[in-house]
C-alpha positions as CSV (number, residue, x, y, z in Angstrom):
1,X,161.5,142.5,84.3
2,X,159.0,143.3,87.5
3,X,155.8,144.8,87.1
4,X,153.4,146.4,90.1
5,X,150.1,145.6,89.3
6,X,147.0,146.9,91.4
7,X,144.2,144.2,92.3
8,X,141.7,144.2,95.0
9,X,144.3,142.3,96.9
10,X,146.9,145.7,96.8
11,X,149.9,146.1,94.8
12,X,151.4,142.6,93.6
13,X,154.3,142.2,92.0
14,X,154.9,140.1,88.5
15,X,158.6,139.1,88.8
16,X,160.2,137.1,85.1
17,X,162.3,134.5,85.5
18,X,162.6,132.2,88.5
19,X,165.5,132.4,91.3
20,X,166.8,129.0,93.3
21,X,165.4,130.7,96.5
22,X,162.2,130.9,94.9
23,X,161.6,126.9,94.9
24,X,160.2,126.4,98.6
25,X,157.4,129.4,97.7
26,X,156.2,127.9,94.7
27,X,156.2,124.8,95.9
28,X,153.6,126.0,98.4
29,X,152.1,127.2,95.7
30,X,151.7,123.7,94.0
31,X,150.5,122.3,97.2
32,X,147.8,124.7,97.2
33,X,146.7,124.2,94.2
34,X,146.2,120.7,93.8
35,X,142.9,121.1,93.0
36,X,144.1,122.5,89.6
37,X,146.8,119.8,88.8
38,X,144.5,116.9,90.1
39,X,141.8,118.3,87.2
40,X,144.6,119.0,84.5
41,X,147.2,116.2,84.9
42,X,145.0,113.2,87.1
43,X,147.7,113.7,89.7
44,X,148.9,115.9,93.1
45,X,152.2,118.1,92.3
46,X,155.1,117.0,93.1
47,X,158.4,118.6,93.4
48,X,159.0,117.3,89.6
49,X,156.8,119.3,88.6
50,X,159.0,122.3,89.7
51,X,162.1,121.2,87.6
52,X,159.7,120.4,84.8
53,X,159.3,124.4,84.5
54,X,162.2,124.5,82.8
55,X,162.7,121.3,80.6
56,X,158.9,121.0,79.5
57,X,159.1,122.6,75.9
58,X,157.3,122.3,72.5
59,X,158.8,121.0,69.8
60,X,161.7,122.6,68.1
61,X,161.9,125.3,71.2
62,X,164.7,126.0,73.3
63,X,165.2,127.2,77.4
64,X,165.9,130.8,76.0
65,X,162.7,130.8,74.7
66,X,161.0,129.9,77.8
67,X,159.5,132.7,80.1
68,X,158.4,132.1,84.3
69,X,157.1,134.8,86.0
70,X,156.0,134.6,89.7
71,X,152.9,136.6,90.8
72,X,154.1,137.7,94.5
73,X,151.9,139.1,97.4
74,X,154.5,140.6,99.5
75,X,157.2,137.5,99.8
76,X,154.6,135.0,99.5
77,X,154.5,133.8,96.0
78,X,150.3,133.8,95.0
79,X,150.7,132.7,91.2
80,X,153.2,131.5,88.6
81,X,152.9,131.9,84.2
82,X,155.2,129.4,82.2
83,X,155.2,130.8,78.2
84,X,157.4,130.1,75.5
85,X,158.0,132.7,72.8
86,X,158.0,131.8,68.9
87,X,155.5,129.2,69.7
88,X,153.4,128.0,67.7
89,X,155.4,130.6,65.0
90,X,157.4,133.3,65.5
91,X,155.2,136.0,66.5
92,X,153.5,134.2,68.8
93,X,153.6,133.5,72.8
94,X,152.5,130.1,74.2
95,X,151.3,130.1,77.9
96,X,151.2,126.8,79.1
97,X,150.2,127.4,82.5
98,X,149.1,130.0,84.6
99,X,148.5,129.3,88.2
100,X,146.8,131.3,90.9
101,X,146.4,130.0,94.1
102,X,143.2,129.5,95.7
103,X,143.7,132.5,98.5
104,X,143.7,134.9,95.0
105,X,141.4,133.7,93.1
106,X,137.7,135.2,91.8
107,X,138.9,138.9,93.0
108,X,140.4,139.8,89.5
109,X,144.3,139.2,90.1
110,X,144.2,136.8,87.0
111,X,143.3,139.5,85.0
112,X,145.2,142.3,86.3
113,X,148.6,140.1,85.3
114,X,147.2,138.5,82.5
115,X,146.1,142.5,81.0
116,X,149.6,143.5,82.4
117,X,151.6,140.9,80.5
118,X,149.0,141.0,77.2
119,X,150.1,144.8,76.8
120,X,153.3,143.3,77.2
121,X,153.0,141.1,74.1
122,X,151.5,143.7,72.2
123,X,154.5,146.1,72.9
124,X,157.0,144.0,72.1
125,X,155.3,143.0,68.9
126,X,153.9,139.5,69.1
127,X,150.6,138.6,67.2
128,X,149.0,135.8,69.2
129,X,148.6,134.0,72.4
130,X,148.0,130.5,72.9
131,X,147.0,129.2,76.3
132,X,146.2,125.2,77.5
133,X,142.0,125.3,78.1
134,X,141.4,122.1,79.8
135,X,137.3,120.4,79.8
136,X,138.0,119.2,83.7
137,X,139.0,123.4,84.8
138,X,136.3,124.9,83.0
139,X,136.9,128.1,85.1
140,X,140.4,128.2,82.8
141,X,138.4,128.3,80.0
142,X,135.9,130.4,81.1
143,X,138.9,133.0,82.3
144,X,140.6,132.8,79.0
145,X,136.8,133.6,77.3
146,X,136.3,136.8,79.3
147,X,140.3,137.7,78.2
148,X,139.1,136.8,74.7
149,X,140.2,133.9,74.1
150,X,138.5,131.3,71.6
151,X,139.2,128.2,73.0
152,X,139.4,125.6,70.2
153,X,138.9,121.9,69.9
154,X,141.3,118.9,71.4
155,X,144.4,118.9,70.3
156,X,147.1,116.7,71.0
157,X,150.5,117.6,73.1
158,X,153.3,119.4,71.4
159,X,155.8,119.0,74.5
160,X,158.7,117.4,75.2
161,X,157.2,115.2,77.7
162,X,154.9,112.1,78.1
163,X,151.3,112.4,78.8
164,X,150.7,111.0,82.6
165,X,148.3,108.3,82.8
166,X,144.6,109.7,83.7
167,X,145.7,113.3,81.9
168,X,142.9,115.0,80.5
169,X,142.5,116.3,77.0
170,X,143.1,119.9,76.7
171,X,142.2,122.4,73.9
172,X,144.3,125.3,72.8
173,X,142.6,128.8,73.3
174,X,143.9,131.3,71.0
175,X,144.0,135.2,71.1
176,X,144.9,137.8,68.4
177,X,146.9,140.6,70.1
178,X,145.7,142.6,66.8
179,X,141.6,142.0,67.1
């Protein structure tokens, strides 16, 4: 699916599911944002990190539940959501990241999607949303409060995938699509 949404920045475009031709763009995008993976996982990107999209699942979920949608300003890729449906029960969505880079941020385009994709959710039935709050990138946790968001205490992982060494805690922030 591809959704035009309007922010302050113009029309930008939500595109699901990732292309091969859309690696170099987000790894630009991870190279921007290091702030964000330095505070979350103690560590730069790395192009890893980009194949990780699409093996990095919770327990007892599958690749066709997994979602990635790129947030595009013109060809330039400016954001990128990883969810997995049915997780942490069926009528729920897991996003595990969402990343905007630093050239888009504090001028509403995180809402815009994240509104855009929560009606979404809503449509197409789902319950709950459950979203990564990290303490070190309180401005996460402060974005998922004004979405409405409680973000709860620490929880430990539920992926497929080791912890790196110097990764945070993070908390799991939870909304009801129904409140």
């Amino acid at each position: 699916m591809i959704w035009t949404v309007a922010t302050d920045f113009g029309p930008i475009v939500v595109r699901e599911q990732l292309e091969p031709d859309d690696e170099p763009g987000i790894l630009e995008l991870f190279a921007a944002c290091d702030d964000w993976f330095e505070a979350t996982t103690g560590g730069p990107s790395g192009p890893g990190d980009v194949q990780s999209l699409f093996y990095v699942l919770p327990d007892g979920r599958s690749f066709e539940d997994k979602r990635l949608f790129t947030v595009r300003d013109g060809d330039k890729i400016v954001g990128l959501i990883d969810a997995v449906l049915g997780y942490p029960h069926s009528r729920a969505v897991a996003v595990g990241t969402f990343l905007v880079a630093p050239s888009h941020r504090g001028r509403g385009l995180g809402s815009a999607v994240a509104n855009t994709l929560l009606a979404e959710a809503r449509a197409a039935g789902l319950e709950e949303v459950t979203a990564s709050a990290h303490d070190t990138w309180p401005g996460g946790q402060a974005f998922l409060r004004t979405l409405g968001f409680a973000v709860g205490p620490v929880v430990e992982p539920t992926v497929n995938s080791a912890r790196s060494p110097g990764e945070p805690p993070v908390r799991r922030a939870t909304l009801s699509l129904h409140a």
